[in-house]
C-alpha positions, 0 to 999 in steps of 0.5 A, a space after each residue: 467496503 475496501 479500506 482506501 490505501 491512497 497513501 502510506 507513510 514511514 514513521 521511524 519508530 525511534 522518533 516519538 514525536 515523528 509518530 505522535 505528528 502522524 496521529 493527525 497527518 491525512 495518511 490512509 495507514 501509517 507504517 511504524 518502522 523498526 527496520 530500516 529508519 532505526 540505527 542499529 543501537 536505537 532498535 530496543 529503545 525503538 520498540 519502548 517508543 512503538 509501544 507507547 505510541 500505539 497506545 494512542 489513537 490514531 483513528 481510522 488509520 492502519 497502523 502497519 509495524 515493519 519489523 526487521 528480517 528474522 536473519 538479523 538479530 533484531 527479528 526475533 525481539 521484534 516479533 516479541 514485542 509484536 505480540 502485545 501491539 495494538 496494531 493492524 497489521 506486520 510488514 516483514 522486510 526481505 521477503 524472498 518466498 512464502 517460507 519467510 511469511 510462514 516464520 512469522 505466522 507461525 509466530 503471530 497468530 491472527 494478525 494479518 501479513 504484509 510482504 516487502 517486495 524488494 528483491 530479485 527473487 521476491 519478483 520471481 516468487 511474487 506469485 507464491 507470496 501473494 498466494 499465503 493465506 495470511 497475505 493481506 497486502 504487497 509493498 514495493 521496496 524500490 529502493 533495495 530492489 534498484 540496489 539489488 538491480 544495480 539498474 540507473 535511475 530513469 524517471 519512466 522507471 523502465 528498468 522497474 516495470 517487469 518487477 513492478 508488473 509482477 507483483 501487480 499480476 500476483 497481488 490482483 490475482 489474489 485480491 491483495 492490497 498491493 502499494 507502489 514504492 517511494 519517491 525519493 524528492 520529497 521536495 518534487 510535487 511535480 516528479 511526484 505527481 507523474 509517478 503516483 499518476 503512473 502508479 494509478 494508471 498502473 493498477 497500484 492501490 497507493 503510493 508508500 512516502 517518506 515524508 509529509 509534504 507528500 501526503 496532498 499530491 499522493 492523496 489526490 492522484 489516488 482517489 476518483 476524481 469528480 469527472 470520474 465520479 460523474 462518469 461512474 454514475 451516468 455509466 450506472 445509469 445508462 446501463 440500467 435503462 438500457 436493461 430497461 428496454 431490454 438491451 445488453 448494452 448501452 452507448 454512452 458519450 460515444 463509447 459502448 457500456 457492458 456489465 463490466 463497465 458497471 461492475 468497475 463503475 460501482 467500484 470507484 463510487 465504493 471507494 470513493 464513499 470509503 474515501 470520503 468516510 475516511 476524512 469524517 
């Protein structure tokens, strides 16, 4: 059964309490971050914290490190003290091709990959970076991706959508965990919504936030709702006494039923199940 990955939320690793809070918040993963949320003078005192935060529990959450870019100085003790982190998985920022996910590899052996989707050539080479065999997942940097951009701010987020649908392509192509990025208004349940509604009707398997007053609205838009549910089961079951008689195909409400529908249909109840497994 997947691990659901509805919502994801930024710790910075510098912030103790920030990351003992997060260890009874209704996240799906956490990411503990050394990069982007950690001045650069807090970066050592920020791996001591890491570590003595992951020696707690935190249950049946991902626990995600976002390390810093091995181009900058604090890359490589990162990766040091990665090594002896109870954690689930990696996120290296900056990722512009596979050679950036094979410098970390190499470096942790057995511990699964995630790549920051946050550049022009990230998008060009997201086909390759989903392709690495230690992939496990593909994160949306939005943020640096609109910097790197230079394109405005549209709450449709035309200017994103060729990044966006690329990356999508490639993480579906390769069976990878692929997440959208984040919502700046934390405040805006409303704007929110719409986005974790266009990331959902995109193929996105959860959102990435910054605070946790988003936690509630993301974790609602990216689980199956019960209208859904109802439609998974009564799909499953129409199809199986159309093969009954003897059928291909069933009708259902109006609308044709195929094997793929099923197939789709026994999807969403997985990952509603795992869902509900989660909150236990």
């Amino acid at each position: 059964m997947t691990r659901p990955f509805r919502s994801v939320l930024y710790m910075p690793a510098a912030n103790p309490r920030a990351m003992d809070k997060a260890r009874g918040l209704p996240a799906d993963a956490i990411i503990f971050d050394l990069e982007d949320a950690v001045a650069p003078d807090a970066k050592a005192q920020a791996r001591t914290a890491l570590a003595e935060a992951l020696a707690q529990d935190y249950g049946p959450r991902t626990r995600i490190v976002r390390i810093n870019a091995l181009s900058t100085e604090w890359g490589a003790d990162d990766l040091r003290a990665c090594a002896d982190l109870p954690m689930d998985a990696v996120l290296v920022p900056k990722v512009d091709g596979p050679a950036d996910l094979d410098r970390v590899a190499e470096a942790l052996p057995g511990i699964p990959l995630w790549a920051m989707m946050e550049t022009p050539l990230a998008m060009l080479n997201a086909a390759a970076i989903a392709a690495h065999p230690r992939l496990e997942g593909m994160v949306m940097g939005t943020n640096d991706l609109a910097k790197e951009l230079g394109c405005r701010f549209r709450a449709d987020r035309l200017p994103m959508m060729t990044g966006l649908g690329l990356c999508l392509l490639a993480a579906k192509a390769h069976g990878r965990v692929i997440l959208d990025g984040v919502f700046n208004a934390f405040r805006d349940d409303d704007g929110l919504r719409a986005e974790c509604e266009q990331g959902r009707d995109m193929g996105f398997d959860g959102k990435t936030l910054i605070h946790p007053l988003q936690l509630e609205v993301t974790n609602a838009v990216f689980a199956p709702s019960e209208a859904e549910i109802d439609l998974a089961r009564r799909q499953i079951e129409a199809f199986r006494e159309a093969q009954d008689q003897g059928r291909g195909v069933a009708v259902l409400d109006g609308r044709i039923v195929e094997n793929l529908h099923v197939d789709t249909a026994r999807k969403l109840l997985d990952r509603a199940q795992a869902i509900a497994e989660l909150a236990q």
